[in-house]
C-alpha positions in Angstrom: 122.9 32.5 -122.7 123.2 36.2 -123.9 119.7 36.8 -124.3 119.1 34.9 -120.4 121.7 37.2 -119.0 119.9 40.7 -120.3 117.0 39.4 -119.2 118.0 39.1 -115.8 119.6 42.2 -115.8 116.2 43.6 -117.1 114.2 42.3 -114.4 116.2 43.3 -112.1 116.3 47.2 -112.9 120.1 47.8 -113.5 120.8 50.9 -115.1 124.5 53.0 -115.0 125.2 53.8 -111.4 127.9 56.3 -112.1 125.3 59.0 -112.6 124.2 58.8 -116.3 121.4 55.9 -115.4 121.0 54.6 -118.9 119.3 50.8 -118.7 122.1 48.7 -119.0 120.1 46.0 -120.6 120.2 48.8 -123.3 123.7 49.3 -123.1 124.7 46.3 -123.7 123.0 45.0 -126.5 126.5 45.9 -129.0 129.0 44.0 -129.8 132.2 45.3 -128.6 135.9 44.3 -128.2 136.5 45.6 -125.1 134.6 45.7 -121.5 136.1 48.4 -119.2 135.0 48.8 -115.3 135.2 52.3 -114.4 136.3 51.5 -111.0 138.2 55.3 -110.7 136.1 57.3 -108.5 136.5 60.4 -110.4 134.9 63.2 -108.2 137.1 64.6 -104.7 135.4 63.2 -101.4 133.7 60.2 -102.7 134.6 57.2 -101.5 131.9 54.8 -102.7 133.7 52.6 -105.6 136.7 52.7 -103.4 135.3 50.5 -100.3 132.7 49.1 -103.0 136.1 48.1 -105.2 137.7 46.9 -101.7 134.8 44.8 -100.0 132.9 43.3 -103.4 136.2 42.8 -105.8 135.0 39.2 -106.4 131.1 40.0 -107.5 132.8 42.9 -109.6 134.8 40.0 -111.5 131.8 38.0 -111.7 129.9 41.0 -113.2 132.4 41.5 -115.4 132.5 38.1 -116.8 128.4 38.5 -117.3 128.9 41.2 -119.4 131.7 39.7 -121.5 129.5 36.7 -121.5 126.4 38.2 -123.1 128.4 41.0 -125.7 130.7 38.7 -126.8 134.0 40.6 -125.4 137.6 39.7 -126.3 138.6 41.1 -123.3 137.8 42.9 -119.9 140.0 45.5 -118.5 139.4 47.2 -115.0 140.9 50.6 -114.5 141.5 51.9 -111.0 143.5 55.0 -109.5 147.0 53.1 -108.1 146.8 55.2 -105.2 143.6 53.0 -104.1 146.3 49.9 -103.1 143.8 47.9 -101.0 141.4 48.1 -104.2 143.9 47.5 -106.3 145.4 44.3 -104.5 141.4 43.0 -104.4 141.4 43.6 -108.1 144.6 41.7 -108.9 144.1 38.7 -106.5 140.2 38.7 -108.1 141.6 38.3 -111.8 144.2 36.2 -111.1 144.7 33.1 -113.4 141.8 34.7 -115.9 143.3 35.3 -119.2 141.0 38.3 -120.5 141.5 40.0 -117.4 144.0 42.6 -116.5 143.6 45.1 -114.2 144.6 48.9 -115.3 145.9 51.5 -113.3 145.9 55.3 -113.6 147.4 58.5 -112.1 145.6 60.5 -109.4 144.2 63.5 -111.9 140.6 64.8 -113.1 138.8 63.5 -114.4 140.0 60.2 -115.0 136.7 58.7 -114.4 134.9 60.2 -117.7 134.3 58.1 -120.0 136.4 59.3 -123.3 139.3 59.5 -120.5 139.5 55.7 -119.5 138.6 54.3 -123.0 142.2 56.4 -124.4 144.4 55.3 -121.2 143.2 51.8 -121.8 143.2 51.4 -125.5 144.7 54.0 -127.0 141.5 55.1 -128.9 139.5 58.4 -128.8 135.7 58.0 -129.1 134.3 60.7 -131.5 132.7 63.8 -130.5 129.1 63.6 -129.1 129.2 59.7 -129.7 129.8 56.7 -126.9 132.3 54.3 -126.2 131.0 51.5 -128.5 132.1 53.7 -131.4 135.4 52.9 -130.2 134.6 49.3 -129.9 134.5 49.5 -126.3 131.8 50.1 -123.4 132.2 51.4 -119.8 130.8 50.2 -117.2 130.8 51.7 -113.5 132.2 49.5 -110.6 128.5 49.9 -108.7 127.3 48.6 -112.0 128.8 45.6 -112.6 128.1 44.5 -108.6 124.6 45.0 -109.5 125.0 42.7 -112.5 126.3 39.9 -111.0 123.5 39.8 -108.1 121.1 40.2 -111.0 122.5 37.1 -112.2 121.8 35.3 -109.1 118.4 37.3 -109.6 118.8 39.5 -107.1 117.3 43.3 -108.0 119.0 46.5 -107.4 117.7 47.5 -103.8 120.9 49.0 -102.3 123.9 51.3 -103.3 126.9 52.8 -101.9 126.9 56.4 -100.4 129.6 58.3 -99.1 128.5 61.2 -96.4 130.9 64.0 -96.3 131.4 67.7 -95.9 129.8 69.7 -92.7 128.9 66.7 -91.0 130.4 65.5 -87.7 131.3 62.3 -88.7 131.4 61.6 -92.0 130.8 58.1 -93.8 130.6 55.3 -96.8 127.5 53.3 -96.2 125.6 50.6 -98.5 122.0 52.0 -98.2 118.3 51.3 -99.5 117.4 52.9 -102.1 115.0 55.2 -101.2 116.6 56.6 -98.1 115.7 60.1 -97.3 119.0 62.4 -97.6 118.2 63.9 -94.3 118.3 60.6 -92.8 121.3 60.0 -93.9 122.8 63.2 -92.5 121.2 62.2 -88.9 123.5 58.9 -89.6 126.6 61.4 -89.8 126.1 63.1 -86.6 124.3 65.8 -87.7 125.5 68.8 -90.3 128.0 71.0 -88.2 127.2 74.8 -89.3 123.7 76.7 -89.4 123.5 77.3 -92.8 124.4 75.3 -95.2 124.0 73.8 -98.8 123.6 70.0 -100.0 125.2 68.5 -103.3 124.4 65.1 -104.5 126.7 63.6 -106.0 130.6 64.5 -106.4 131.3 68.4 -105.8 132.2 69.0 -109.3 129.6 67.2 -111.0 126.8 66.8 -108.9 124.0 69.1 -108.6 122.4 71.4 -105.7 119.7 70.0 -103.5 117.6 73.2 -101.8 115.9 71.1 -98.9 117.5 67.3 -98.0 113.8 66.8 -96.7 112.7 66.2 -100.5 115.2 64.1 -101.5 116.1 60.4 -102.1 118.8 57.9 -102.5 118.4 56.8 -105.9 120.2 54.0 -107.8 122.6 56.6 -109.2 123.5 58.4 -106.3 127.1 58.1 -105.1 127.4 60.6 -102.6 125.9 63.4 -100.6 128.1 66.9 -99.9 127.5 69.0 -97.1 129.0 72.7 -97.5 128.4 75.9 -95.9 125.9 78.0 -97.9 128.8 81.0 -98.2 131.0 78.6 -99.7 132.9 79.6 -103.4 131.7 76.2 -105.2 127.9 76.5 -103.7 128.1 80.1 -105.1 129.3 78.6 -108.2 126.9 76.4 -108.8 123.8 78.9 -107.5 124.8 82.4 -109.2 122.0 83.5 -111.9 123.6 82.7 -115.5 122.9 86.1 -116.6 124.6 87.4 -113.6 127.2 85.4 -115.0 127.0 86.8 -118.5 127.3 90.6 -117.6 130.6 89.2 -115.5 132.2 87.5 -118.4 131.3 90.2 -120.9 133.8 92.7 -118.9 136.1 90.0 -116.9 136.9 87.7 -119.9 140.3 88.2 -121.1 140.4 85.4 -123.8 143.5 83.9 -122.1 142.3 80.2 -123.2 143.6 78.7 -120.0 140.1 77.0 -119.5 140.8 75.4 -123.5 144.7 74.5 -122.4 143.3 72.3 -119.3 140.3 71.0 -121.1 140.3 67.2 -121.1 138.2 66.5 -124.1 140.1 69.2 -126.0 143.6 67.5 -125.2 142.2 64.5 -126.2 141.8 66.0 -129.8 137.7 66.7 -129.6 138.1 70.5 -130.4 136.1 71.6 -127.3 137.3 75.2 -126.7 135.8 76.9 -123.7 137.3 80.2 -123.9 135.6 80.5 -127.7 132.5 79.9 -126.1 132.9 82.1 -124.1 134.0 84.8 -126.5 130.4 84.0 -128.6 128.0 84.4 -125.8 129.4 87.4 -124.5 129.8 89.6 -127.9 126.2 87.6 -129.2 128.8 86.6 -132.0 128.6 82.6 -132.3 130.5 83.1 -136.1 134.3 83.2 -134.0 133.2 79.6 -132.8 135.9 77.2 -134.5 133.3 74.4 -134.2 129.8 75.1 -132.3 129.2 71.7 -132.7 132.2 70.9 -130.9 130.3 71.6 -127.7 129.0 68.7 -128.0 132.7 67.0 -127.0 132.2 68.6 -123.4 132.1 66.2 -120.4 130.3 69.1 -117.8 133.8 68.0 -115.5 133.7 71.9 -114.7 137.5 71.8 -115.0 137.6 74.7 -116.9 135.7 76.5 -114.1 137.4 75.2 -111.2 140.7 74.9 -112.0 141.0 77.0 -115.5 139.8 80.6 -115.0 141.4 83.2 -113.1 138.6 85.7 -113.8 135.9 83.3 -111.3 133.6 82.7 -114.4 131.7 79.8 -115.3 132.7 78.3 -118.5 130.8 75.2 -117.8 128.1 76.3 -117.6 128.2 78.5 -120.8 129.0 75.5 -122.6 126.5 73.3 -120.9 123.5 76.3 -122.6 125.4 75.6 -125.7 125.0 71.9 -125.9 121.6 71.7 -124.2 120.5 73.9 -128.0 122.6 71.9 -129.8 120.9 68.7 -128.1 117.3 70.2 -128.3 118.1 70.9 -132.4 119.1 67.3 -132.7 122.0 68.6 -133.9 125.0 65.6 -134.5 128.6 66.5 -134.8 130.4 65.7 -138.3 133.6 66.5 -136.7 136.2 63.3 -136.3 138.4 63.6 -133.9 141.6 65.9 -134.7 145.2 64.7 -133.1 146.0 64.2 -129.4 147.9 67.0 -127.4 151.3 65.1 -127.2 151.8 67.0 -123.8 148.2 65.5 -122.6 150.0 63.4 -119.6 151.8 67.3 -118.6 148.6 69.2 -118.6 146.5 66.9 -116.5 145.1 68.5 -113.6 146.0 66.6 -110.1 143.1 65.6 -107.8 145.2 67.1 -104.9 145.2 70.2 -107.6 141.7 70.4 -107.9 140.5 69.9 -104.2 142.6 72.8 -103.3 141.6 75.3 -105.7 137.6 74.3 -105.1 138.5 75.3 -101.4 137.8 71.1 -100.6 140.9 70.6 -98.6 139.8 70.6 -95.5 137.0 67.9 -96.9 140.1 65.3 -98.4 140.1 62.8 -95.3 140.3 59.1 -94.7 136.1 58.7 -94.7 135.4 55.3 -92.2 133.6 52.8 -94.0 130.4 51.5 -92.0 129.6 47.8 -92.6 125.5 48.4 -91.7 123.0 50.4 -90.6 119.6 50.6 -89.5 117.2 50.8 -92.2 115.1 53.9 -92.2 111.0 53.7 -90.9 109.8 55.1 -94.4 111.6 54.8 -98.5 110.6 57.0 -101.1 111.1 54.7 -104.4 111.4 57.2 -107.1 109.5 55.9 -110.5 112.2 57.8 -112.7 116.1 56.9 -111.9 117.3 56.6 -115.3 117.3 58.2 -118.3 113.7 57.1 -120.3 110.4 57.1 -119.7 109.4 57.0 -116.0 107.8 54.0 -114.2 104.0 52.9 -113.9 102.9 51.7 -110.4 103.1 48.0 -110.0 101.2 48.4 -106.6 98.7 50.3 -104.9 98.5 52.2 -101.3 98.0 49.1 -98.6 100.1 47.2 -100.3 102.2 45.1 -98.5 105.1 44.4 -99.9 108.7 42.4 -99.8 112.3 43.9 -100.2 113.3 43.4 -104.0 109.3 43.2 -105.3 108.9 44.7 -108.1 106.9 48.6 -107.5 107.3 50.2 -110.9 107.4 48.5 -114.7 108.3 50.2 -117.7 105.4 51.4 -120.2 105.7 48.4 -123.0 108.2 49.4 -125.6 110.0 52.5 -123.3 113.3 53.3 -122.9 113.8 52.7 -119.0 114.5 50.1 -115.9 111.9 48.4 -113.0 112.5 49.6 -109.6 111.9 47.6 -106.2 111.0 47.6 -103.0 114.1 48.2 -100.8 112.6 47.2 -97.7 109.6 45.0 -96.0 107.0 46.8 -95.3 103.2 48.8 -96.4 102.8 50.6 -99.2 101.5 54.2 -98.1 101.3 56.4 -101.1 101.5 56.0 -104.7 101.7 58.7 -107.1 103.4 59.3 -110.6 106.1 60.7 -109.3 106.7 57.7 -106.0 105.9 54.7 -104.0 106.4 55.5 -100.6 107.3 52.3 -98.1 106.8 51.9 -94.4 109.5 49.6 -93.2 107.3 46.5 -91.4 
């Protein structure tokens, strides 16, 4: 039964939908003691495991019950914010009467939804630095996840995901959409963007990265959202000011107060991450005063420290994210094991409400409608590379015509990586190794 199961999910492409994208085939080929749904929603603005969470509680729970099917799992535990009631009520009434079910429920900070975050609240267990969950005898799986495992059960491919629409448009949305979906199609869905000039995020504000022209990009199988701000705005200049800009900033402007350390997560959580250190070594070219450089490796790119921890408008994320992509292109692995827990972790966590106010996101915080359907668009772009591994070969060629849920990419034999379908009916009209591109029949 194990071995049918990640087949299915094989075949029908399902990789972590939270963002990472690692083949969940993959992923699940361990042998843990706990399954946890990261049904959280962890960035401001999105919405899309909280109507996902409220309208598919039931194929979630089947999901689930795949995966603790096919790993062997003791028990499955689905943690969701307690301010979601709606998803919260579909989660209880959905795991009623099962006995390795409960359903979890956490506070309204950031970021809950990492990883290292939800495997403590549940179990009581911190996962060492620069490893994953299973080294804690658990694994994490996102809410969009698990909905696509329990259709690839029924042998249904991953062809659709939930986006939320937000920001500058005029009326912003939560959608379930092909994948493949041009971004700017999406914004014509949400009345339009309201200001002249302006920049688009994909994925959650914090986390998600800059997109210079929505005409050139794609819903993927990992996108959960797509943020419209205006190009002035504090967290797009954030995100686009030159590092070393950045560098000649700090080496004046930082004051070593350690308030970016103090509202670390994975330093609270006893992982040694210490931003301000960081800091201090980059800017005096002195990376001896580091406690643990390796520690780095500990760091969740939340941007907390950034957002919310510095006064002096630096960028300690992204100092630490140079950090770890060396320490990452060395190979190098962390010997550290984890050191105590801050006993005043549960004081020092940062409110969402926090959070969205000091990113200048307030005005953004709204009750986002949910939209039941849409129109499909006239043309998909099916990307050959949404997950981490090799990209993709071409499973069809230009003239192509092709079903929703065919398969139009395979994995090179013996590569890390997932298939990806056809999202709609239609002809294939290009094919390159980057895409397929699909005209809707």
């Amino acid at each position: 039964m194990k071995e049918q199961i990640l087949k299915k999910i094989e075949s029908a492409g399902v990789v972590g939908a939270g963002g990472a994208g690692f083949p969940t085939h993959v992923k699940l080929k361990c042998a843990p003691d706990t399954v946890i749904a990261n049904c959280v929603e962890c960035e401001p603005i999105i919405k899309s495991d909280k109507y996902l969470v409220e309208k598919h509680a039931a194929e979630i729970i089947e999901g689930m019950e795949a995966v603790l099917e096919c790993t062997g799992a003791g028990r499955g535990v689905l943690a969701v914010k307690r301010k979601n009631h709606e998803a919260v009520r579909e989660l209880e009434q959905a795991v009623s009467g099962k006995k390795n079910l409960s359903v979890h429920l956490l506070d309204n900070y950031y970021p809950a939804g990492d990883e290292q975050q939800i495997v403590y609240e549940v179990t009581g267990r911190v996962v060492p630095v620069g490893e994953i969950p299973i080294k804690a005898g658990c694994v994490v799986l996102n809410a969009q996840t698990l909905y696509h495992v329990s259709r690839a059960v029924l042998g249904i491919p991953v062809t659709s995901r939930m986006v939320t629409i937000a920001g500058e448009v005029k009326a912003p949305m939560t959608v379930e959409v092909p994948v493949g979906t041009p971004v700017s199609y999406l914004l014509e869905l949400a009345g339009g963007v309201k200001v002249p000039e302006y920049a688009v995020i994909l994925g959650g504000p914090l986390m998600g990265r800059g997109a210079e022209d929505p005409d050139k990009e794609f819903v993927t199988k990992t996108t959960n959202g797509v943020i419209i701000l205006p190009a002035d705005h504090p967290l797009v200049e954030k995100k686009t000011d030159d590092l070393s800009h950045q560098l000649k900033i700090a080496k004046s402007a930082c004051c070593q107060c350690n308030y970016c350390t103090l509202i670390c997560p994975r330093s609270n959580l006893g992982l040694g991450v210490q931003p301000h250190k960081i800091m201090q070594a980059l800017t005096w070219n002195n990376a001896s005063v580091l406690a643990d450089g390796q520690a780095a490796l500990g760091c969740c790119s939340c941007g907390l420290c950034t957002y919310v921890g510095c006064n002096m408008n630096l960028s300690p994320d992204r100092f630490i994210s140079e950090v770890k992509k060396e320490l990452l292109a060395r190979k190098v692995k962390s010997t550290q094991t984890p050191g105590r827990v801050n006993p005043f972790r549960n004081e020092i966590k940062a409110p969402s409400k926090r959070v969205i106010q000091r990113m200048g996101l307030t005005t953004y915080d709204t009750d986002i409608r949910y939209i039941d359907s849409i129109q499909s668009p006239r043309k998909v772009r099916i990307l050959l590379k949404q997950h981490i591994g090799a990209a993709c070969t071409a499973a069809v060629k230009e003239g192509d015509i092709v079903e929703a849920g065919q398969c139009v990419g395979k994995v090179p034999e013996k590569a890390l990586g997932a298939s990806v379908h056809a999202s709609v009916r239609g002809r294939v009209v290009l094919v390159n190794a980057e895409y397929v591109d699909i005209m809707k029949a």
